[in-house]
N, C-alpha and C positions, 0 to 999 in steps of 0.2 A: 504494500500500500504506500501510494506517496506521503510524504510528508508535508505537511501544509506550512509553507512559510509564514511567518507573522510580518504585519505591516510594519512596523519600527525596524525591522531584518532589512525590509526591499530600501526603506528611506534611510539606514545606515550606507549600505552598499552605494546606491545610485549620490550621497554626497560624497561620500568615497573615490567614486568615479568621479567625479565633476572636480573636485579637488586635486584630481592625477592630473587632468587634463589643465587643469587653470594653471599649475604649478609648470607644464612644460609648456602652455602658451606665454608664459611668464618671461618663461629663460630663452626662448626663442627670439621675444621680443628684445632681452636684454643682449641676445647674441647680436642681433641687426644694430641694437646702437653702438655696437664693439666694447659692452662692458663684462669684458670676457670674466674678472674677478668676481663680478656678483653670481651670474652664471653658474662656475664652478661652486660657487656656495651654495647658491639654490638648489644644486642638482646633489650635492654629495646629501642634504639632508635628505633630497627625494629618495636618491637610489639607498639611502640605508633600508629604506625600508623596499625597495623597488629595485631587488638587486638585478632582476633580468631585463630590463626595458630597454631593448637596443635602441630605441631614439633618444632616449635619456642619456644612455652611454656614447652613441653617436658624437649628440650634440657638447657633452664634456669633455672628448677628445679634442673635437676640433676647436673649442676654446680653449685648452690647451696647448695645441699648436701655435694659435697665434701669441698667447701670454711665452712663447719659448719651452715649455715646459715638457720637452720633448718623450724622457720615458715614461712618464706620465700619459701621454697620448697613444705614446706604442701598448703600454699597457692595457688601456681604456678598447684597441681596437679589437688586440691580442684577444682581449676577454668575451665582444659582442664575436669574433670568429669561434670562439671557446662556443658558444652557445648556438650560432647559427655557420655552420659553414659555407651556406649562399652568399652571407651579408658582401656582394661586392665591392660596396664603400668602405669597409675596413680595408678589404686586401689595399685597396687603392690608396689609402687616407696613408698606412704604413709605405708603399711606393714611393707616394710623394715624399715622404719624410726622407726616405735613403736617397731619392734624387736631389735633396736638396742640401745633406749631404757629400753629396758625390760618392755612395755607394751605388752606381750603377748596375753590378752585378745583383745586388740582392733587390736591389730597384727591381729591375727587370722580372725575378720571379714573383713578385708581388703583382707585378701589374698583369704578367699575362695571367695570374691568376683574377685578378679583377674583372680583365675583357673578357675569360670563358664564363663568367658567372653572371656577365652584364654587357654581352658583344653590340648593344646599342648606346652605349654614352659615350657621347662627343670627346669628351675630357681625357678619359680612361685611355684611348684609343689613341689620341694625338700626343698623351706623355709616355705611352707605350712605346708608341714608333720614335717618339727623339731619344728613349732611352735604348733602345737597340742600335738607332744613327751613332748613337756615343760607343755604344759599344761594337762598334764595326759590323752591326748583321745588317747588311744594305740590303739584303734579300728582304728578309722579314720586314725591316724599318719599312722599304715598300708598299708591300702589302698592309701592312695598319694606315701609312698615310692615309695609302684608296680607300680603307674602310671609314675611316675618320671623315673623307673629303666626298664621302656617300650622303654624310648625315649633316657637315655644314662643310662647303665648298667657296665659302666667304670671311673666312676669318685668313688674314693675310700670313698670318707666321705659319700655318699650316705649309701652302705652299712656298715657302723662302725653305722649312728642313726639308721638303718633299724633292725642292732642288737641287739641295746639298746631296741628297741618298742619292737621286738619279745620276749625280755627276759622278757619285764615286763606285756607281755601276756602268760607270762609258755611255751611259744613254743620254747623248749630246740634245739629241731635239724633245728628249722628254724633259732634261735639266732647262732648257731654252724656254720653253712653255711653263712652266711650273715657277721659273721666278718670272715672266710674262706676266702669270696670274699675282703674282706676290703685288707688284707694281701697279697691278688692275685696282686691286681691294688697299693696297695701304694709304691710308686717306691723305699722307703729306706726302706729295710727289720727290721732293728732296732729299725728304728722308727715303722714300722707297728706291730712288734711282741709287742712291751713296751704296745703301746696305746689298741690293742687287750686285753694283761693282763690287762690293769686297768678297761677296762669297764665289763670285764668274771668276776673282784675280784669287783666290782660295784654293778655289780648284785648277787653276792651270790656264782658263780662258781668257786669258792677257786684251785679245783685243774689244771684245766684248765689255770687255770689265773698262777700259779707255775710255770708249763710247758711254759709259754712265758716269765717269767723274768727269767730264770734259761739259758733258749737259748738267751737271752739279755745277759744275767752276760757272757756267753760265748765268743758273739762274744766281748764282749765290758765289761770288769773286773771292769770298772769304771764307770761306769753308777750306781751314788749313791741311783737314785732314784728305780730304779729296784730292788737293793739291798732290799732298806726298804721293797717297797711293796711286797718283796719276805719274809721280816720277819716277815709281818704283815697277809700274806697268813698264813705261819706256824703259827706262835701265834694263829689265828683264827682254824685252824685244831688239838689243841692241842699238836704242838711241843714246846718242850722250846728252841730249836734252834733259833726260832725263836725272841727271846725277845735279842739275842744278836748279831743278823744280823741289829735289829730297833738300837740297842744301837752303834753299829757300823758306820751305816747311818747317824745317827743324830752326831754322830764325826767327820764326814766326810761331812759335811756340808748340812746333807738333812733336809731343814725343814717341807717336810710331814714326816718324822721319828721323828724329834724334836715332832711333833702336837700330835703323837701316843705312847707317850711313859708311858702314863697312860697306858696302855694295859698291862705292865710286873711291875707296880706298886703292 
């Protein structure tokens, strides 16, 4: 036979409920004003008594993160994985932490364990692929781009690393197209032409890379650093123009023309 609840039972519980939820509409709110301190305060009293609540722990890690408070947050993810091993945003949230770091290697198995658990977020997919660019798998890096450049195809840093992979897989007209697009989407033209030339003279494409700091030096005469890298195009192409555009720069206060001046030595 069932047991008949009593009315003060159901209105215990259902404020109970309501008070879960005020308490993490609370910390949410206090997350968005960035008061990461109160936050963690709010949340340690909640989770004592609410030790499994992945959103609870979620949202304590990542203000963690930003107060610095690094194993603290590894711990906070550690734990919602301890409990769900789908939770994508852990794997990911601990990723990010080693990319930022520069543990790339353990980066890396975090994140592809994020993308199998969550192969449609924009984010997961796009630190995925720069953390394999860093670690030389130009193959794979690849393939996340495209996946990443499925779901947004308009955020500009996307394609500027998708140019860098392609160029250090010899795929000239797909590196060509791919910082095209970088220059298409990056909203200040000056900044997108400069950063185009350094990664084209990065990889080897000297005259490519010319043709964007020459159209820099144009719109903008003083852009020292363009200047260099415009001397240091030539120098590498065999001009001697070039040793007095580096020598110019580094007068003019550039210190990658200062770093480069062995080159006309």
């Amino acid at each position: 036979m069932l047991r008949k609840i009593h009315i003060p039972t159901i209105v215990l519980i259902t404020f109970w409920l309501c008070s879960c939820q005020s308490t993490l509409n609370e910390a949410e709110s206090l997350f968005k004003n960035q008061e990461y301190e109160e936050v963690v305060s709010k949340l340690n009293n909640y989770l004592f008594f609410n030790v499994t609540d992945l959103k609870a722990l979620h949202l304590r890690a990542r203000s963690y993160e930003e107060l610095d408070r690094i194993p603290e947050a590894i711990a906070d993810y550690e734990r919602i994985i301890d409990l769900d091993r789908d939770y994508a945003q852990a794997f990911a949230g601990i990723g990010k932490i080693y990319f930022n770091q520069k543990n790339y290697k353990d980066a890396e198995l975090a994140l592809l364990n994020a993308a199998n658990k969550d192969p449609e977020d924009y984010e997961i997919l796009y630190l995925l692929a720069r953390t394999l660019l860093i670690n030389e798998n130009y193959r794979l890096a690849e393939e996340f781009f495209m996946k990443a450049r499925d779901i947004n195809r308009k955020d500009p840093k996307l394609h500027f690393y998708q140019g860098m992979a392609r160029a250090m897989l010899g795929d000239v007209l797909g590196c060509a197209a791919s910082f095209n697009s970088y220059v298409q989407y990056e909203p200040d033209n000056v900044v997108g032409r400069y950063n185009r030339g350094f990664a084209l003279m990065h990889v080897g494409y000297l005259e490519w890379a010319l043709e964007d700091f020459e159209a820099v030096l144009k719109q903008n005469p003083n852009h020292v650093e363009a200047l260099a890298k415009k001397g240091i195009c030539l120098t590498q192409l065999g001009d001697s123009q070039g040793c007095r555009l580096i020598q110019e720069a580094a007068n003019r206060g550039s210190d990658y023309a200062q770093s480069h001046l062995d080159l006309c030595s």
